[in-house]
Biopython code that builds the backbone (N, CA, C, O; Angstrom):
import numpy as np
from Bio.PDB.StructureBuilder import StructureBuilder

atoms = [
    (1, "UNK", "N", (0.833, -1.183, 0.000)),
    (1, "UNK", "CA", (0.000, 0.000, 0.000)),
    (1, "UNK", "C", (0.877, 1.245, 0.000)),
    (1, "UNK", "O", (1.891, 1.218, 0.697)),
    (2, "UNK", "N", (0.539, 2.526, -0.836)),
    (2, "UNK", "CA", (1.344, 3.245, -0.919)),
    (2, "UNK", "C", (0.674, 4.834, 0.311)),
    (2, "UNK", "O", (-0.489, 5.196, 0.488)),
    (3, "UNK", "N", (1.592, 5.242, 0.738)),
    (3, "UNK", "CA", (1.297, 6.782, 1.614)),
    (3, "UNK", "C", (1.143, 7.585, 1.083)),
    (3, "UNK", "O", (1.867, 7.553, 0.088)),
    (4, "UNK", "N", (0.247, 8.878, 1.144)),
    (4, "UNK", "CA", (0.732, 9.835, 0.392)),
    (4, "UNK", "C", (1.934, 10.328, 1.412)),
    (4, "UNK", "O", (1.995, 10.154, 2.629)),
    (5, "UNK", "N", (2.969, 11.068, 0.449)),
    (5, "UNK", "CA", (4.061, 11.755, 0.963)),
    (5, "UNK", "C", (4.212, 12.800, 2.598)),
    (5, "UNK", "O", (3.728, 13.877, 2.945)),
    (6, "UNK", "N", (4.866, 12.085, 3.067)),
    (6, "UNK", "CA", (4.929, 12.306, 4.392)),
    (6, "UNK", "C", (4.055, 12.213, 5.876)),
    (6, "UNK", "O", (4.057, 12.767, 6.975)),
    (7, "UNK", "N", (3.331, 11.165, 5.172)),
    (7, "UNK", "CA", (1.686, 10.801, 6.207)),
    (7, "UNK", "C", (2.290, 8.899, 6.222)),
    (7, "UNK", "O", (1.787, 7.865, 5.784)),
    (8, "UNK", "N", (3.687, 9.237, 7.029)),
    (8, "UNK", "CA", (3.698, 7.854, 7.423)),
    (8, "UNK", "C", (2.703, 7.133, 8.719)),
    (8, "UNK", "O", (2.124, 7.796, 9.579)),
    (9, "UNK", "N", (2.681, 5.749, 8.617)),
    (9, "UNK", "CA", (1.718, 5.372, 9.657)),
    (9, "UNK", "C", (0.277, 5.158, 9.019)),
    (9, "UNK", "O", (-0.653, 4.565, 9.566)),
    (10, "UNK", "N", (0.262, 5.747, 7.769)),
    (10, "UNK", "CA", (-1.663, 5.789, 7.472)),
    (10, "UNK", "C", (-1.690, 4.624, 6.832)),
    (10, "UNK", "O", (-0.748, 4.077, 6.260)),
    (11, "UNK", "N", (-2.717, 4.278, 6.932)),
    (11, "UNK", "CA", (-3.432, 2.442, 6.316)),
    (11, "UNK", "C", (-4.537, 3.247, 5.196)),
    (11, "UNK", "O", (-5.719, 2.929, 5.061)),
    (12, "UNK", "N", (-4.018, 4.064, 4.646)),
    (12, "UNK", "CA", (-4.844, 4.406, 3.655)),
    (12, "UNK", "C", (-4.961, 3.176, 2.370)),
    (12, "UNK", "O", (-3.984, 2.532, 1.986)),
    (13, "UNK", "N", (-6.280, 3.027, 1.852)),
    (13, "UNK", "CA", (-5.640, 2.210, 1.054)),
    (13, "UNK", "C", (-5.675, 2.396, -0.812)),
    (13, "UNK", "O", (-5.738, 1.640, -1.782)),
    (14, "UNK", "N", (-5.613, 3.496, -0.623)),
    (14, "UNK", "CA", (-5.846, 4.473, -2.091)),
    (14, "UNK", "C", (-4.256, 4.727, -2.277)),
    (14, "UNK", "O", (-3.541, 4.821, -1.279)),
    (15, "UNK", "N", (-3.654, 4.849, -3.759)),
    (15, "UNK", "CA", (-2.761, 4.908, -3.661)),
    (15, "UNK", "C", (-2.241, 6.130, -3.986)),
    (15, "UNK", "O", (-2.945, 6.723, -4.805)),
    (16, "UNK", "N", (-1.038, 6.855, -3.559)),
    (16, "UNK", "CA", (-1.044, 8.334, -3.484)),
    (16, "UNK", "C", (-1.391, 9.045, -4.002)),
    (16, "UNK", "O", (-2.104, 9.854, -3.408)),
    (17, "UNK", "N", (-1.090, 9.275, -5.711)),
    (17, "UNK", "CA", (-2.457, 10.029, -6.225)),
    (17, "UNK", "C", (-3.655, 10.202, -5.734)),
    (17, "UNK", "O", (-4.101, 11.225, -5.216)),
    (18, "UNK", "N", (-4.097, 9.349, -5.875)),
    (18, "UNK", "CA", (-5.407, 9.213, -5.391)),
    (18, "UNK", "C", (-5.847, 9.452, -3.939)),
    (18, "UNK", "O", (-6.977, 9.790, -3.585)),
    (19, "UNK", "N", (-5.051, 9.282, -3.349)),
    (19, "UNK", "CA", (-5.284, 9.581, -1.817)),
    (19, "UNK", "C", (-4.845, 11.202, -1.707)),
    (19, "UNK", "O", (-5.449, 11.980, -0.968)),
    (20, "UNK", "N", (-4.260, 11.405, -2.139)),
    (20, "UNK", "CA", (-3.661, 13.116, -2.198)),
    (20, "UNK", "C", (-4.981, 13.983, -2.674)),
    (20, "UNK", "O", (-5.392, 14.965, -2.055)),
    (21, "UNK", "N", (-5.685, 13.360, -4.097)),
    (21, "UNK", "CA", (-6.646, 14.288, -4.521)),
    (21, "UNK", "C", (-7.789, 13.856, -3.496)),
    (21, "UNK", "O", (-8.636, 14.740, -3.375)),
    (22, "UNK", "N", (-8.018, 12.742, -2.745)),
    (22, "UNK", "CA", (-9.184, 12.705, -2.175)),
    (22, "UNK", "C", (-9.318, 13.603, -0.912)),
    (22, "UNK", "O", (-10.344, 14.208, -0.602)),
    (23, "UNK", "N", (-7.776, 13.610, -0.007)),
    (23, "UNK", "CA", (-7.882, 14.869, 0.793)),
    (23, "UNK", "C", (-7.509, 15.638, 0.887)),
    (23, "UNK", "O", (-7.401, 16.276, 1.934)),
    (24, "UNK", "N", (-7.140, 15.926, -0.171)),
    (24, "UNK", "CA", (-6.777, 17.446, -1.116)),
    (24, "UNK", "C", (-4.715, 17.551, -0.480)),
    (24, "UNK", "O", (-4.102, 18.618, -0.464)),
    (25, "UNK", "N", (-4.285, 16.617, -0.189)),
    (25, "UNK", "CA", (-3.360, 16.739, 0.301)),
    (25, "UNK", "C", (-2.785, 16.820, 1.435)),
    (25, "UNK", "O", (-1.760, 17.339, 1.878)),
    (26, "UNK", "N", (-3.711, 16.153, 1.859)),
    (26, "UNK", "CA", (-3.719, 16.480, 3.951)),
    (26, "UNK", "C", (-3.447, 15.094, 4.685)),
    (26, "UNK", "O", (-4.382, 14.332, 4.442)),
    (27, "UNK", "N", (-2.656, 14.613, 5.354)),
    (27, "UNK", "CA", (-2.516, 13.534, 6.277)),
    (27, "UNK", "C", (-3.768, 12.875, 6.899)),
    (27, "UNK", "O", (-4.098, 13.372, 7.975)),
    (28, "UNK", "N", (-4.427, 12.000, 6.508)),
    (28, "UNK", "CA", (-5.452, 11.257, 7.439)),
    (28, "UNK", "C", (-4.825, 11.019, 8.753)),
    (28, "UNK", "O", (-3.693, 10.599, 8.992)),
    (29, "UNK", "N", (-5.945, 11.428, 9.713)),
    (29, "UNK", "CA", (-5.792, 11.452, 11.002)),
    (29, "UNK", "C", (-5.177, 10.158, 11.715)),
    (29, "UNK", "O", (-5.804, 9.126, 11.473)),
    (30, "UNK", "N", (-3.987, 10.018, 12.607)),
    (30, "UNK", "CA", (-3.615, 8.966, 12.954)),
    (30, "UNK", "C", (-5.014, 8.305, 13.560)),
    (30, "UNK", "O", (-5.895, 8.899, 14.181)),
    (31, "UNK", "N", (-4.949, 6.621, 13.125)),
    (31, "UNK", "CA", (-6.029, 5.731, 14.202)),
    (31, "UNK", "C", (-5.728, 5.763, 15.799)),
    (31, "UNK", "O", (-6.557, 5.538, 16.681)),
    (32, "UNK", "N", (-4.473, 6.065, 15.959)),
    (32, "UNK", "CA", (-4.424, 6.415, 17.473)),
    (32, "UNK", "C", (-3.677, 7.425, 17.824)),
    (32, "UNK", "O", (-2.562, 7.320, 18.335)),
    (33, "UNK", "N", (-4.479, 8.853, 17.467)),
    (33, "UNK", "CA", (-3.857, 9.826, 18.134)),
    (33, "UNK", "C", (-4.488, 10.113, 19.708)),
    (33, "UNK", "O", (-3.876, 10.680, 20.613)),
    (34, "UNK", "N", (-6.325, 9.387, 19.804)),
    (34, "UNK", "CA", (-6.194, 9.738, 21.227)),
    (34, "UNK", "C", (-5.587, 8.844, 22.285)),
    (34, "UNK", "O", (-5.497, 9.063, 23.493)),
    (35, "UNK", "N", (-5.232, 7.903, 21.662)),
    (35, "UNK", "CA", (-3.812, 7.040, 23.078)),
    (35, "UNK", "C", (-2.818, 7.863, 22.872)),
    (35, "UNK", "O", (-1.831, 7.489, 23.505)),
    (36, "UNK", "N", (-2.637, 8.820, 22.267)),
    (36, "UNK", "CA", (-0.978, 9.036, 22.333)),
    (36, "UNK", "C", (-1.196, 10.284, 23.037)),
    (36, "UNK", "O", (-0.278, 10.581, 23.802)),
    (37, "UNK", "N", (-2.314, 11.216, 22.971)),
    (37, "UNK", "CA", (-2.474, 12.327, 23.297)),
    (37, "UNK", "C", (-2.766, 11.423, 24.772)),
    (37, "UNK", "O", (-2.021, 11.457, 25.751)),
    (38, "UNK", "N", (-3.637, 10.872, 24.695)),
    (38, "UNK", "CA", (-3.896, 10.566, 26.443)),
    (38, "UNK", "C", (-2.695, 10.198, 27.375)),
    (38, "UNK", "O", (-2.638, 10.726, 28.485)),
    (39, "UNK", "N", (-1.668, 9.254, 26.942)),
    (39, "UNK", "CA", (-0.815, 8.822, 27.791)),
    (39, "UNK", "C", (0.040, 9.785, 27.418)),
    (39, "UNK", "O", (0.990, 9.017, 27.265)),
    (40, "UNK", "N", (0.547, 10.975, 27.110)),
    (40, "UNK", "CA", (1.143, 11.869, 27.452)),
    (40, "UNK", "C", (0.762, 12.699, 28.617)),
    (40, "UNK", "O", (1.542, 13.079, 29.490)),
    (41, "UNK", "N", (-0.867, 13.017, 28.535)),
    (41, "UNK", "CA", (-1.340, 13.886, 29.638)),
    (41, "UNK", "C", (-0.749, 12.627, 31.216)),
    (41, "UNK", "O", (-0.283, 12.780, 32.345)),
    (42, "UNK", "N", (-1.129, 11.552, 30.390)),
    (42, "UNK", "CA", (-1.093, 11.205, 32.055)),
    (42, "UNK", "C", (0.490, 10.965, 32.961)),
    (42, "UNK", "O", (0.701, 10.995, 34.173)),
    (43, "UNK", "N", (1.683, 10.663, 31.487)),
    (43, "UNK", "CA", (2.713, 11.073, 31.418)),
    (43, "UNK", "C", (3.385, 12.118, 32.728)),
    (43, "UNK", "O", (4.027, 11.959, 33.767)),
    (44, "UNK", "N", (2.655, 13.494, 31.768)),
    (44, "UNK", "CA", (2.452, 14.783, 32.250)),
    (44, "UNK", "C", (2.596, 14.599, 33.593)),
    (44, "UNK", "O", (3.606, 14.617, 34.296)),
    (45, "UNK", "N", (1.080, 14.362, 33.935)),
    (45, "UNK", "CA", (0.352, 14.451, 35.449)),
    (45, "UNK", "C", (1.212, 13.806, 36.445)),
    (45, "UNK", "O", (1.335, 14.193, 37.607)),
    (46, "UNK", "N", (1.723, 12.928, 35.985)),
    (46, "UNK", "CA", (2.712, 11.888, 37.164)),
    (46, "UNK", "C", (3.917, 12.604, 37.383)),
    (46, "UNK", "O", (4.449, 12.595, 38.494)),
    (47, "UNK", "N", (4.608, 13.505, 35.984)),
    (47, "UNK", "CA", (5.933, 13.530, 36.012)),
    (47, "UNK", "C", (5.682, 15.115, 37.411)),
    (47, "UNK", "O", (6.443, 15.684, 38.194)),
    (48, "UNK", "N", (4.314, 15.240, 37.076)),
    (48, "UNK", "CA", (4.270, 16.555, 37.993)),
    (48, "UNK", "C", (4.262, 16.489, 39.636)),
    (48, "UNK", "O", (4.951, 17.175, 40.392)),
    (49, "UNK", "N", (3.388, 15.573, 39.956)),
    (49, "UNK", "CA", (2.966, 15.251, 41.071)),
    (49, "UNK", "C", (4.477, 14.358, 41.957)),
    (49, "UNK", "O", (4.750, 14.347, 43.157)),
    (50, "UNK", "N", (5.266, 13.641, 40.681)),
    (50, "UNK", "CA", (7.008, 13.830, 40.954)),
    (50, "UNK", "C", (7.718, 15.111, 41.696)),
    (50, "UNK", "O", (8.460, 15.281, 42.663)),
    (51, "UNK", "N", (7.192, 15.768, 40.884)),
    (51, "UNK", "CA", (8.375, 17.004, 41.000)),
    (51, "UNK", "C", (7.945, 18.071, 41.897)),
    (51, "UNK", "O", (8.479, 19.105, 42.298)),
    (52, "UNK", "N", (6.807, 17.501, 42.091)),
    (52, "UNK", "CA", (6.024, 18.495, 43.298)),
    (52, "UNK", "C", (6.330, 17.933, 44.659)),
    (52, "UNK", "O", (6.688, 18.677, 45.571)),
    (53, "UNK", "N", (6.178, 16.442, 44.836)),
    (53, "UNK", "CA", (6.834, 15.837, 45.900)),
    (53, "UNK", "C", (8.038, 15.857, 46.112)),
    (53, "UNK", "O", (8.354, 15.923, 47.300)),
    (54, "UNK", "N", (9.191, 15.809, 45.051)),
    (54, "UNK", "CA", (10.750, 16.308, 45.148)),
    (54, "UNK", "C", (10.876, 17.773, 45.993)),
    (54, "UNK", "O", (11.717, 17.830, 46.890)),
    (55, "UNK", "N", (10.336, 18.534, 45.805)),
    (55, "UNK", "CA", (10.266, 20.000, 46.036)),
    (55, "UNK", "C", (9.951, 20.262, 47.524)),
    (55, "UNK", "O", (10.552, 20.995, 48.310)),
    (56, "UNK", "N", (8.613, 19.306, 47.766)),
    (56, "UNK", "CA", (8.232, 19.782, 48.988)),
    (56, "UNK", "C", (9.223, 19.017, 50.141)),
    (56, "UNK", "O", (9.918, 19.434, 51.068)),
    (57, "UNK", "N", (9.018, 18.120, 49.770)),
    (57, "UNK", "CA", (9.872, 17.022, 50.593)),
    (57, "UNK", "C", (11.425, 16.892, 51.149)),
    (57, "UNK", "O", (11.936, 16.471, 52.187)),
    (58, "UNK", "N", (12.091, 17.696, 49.439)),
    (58, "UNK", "CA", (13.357, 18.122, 50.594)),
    (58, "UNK", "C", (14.014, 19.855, 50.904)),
    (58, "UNK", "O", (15.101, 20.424, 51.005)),
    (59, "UNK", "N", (12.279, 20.228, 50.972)),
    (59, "UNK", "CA", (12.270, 21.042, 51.823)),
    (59, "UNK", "C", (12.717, 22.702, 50.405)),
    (59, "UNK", "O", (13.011, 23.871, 50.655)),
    (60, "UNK", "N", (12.598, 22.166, 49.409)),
    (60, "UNK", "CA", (13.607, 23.330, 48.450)),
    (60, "UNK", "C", (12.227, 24.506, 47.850)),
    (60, "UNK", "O", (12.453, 25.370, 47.001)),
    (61, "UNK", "N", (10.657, 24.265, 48.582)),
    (61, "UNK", "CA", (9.592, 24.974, 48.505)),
    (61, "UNK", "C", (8.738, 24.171, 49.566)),
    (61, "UNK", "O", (8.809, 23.020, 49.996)),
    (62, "UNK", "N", (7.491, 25.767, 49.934)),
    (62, "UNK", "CA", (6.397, 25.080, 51.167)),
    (62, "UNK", "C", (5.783, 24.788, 49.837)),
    (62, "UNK", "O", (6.056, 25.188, 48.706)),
    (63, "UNK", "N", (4.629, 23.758, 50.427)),
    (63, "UNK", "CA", (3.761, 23.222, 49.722)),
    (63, "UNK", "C", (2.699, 24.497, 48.555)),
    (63, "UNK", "O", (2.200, 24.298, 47.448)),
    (64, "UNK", "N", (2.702, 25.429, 49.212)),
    (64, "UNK", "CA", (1.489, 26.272, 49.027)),
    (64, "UNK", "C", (2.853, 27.106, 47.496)),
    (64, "UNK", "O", (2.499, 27.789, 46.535)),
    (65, "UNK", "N", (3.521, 26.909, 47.660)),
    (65, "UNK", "CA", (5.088, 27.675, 46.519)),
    (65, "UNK", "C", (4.923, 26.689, 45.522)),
    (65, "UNK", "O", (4.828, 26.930, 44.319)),
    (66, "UNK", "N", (4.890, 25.520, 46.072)),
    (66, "UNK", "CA", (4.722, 24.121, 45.156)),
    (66, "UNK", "C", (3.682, 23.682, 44.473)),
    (66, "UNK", "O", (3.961, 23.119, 43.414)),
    (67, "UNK", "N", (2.358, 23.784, 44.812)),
    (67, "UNK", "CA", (1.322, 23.797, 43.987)),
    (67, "UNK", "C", (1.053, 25.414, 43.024)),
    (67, "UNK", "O", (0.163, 25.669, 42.213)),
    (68, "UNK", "N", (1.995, 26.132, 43.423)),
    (68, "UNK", "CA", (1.559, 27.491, 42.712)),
    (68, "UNK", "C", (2.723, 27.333, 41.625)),
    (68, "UNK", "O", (2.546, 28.170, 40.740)),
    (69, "UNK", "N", (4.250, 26.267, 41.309)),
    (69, "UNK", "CA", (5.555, 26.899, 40.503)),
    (69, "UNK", "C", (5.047, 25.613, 40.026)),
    (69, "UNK", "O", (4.369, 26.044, 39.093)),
    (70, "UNK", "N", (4.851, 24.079, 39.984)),
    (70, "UNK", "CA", (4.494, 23.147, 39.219)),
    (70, "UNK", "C", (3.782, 23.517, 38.257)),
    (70, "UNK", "O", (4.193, 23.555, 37.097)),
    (71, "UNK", "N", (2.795, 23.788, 38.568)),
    (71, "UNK", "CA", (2.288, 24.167, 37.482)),
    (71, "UNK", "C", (2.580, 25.196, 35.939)),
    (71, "UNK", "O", (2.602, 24.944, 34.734)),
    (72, "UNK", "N", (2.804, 26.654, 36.933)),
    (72, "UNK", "CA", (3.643, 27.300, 35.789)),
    (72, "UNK", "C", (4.570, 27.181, 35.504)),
    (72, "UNK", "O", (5.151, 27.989, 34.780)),
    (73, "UNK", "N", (5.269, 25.742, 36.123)),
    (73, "UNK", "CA", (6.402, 25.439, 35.160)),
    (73, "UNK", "C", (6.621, 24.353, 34.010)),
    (73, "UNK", "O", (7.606, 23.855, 33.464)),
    (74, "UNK", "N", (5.097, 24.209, 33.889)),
    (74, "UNK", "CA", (4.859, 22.812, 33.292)),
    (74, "UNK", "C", (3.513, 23.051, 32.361)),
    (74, "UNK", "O", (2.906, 22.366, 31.537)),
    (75, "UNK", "N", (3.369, 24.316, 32.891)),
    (75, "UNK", "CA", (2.610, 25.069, 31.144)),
    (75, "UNK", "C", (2.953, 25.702, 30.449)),
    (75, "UNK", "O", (2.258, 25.983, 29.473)),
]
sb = StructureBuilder()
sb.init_structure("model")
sb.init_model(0)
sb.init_chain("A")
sb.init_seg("    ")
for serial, (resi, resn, name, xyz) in enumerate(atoms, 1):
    if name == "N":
        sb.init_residue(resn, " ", resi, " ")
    sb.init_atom(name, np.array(xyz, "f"), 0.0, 1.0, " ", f" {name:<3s}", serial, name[0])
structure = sb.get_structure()
């Protein structure tokens, strides 16, 4: 099966011509972009609730510094 150009990963099964004019040239949506988007957030969420416990714990912010810099440092 052929891709159109630079839409690796797609199970399209039109072959690039043809897949190019059908979506005018646009990448069909990965089949699993919401696992990848999801286990990043949750990724995210852990690596935070890490670094928030690093912080408080040895003492290098109070808790109330720590729920206020995690965050804006991780948006």
């Amino acid at each position: 099966m052929s891709q159109p150009d630079g839409c690796s990963g797609s199970r399209d099964p039109h072959p690039a011509p043809i897949a190019q004019a059908l979506t005018g040239g646009v990448c069909p949506p990965h089949p699993d972009r919401k696992k990848v988007v999801l286990s990043m957030l949750v990724g995210l969420g852990f690596l935070m609730v890490a670094v928030f416990m690093y912080l408080v714990l040895s003492k290098r912010a109070t808790p109330v510094v720590g729920l206020i810099l995690v965050p804006v440092a991780f948006g």
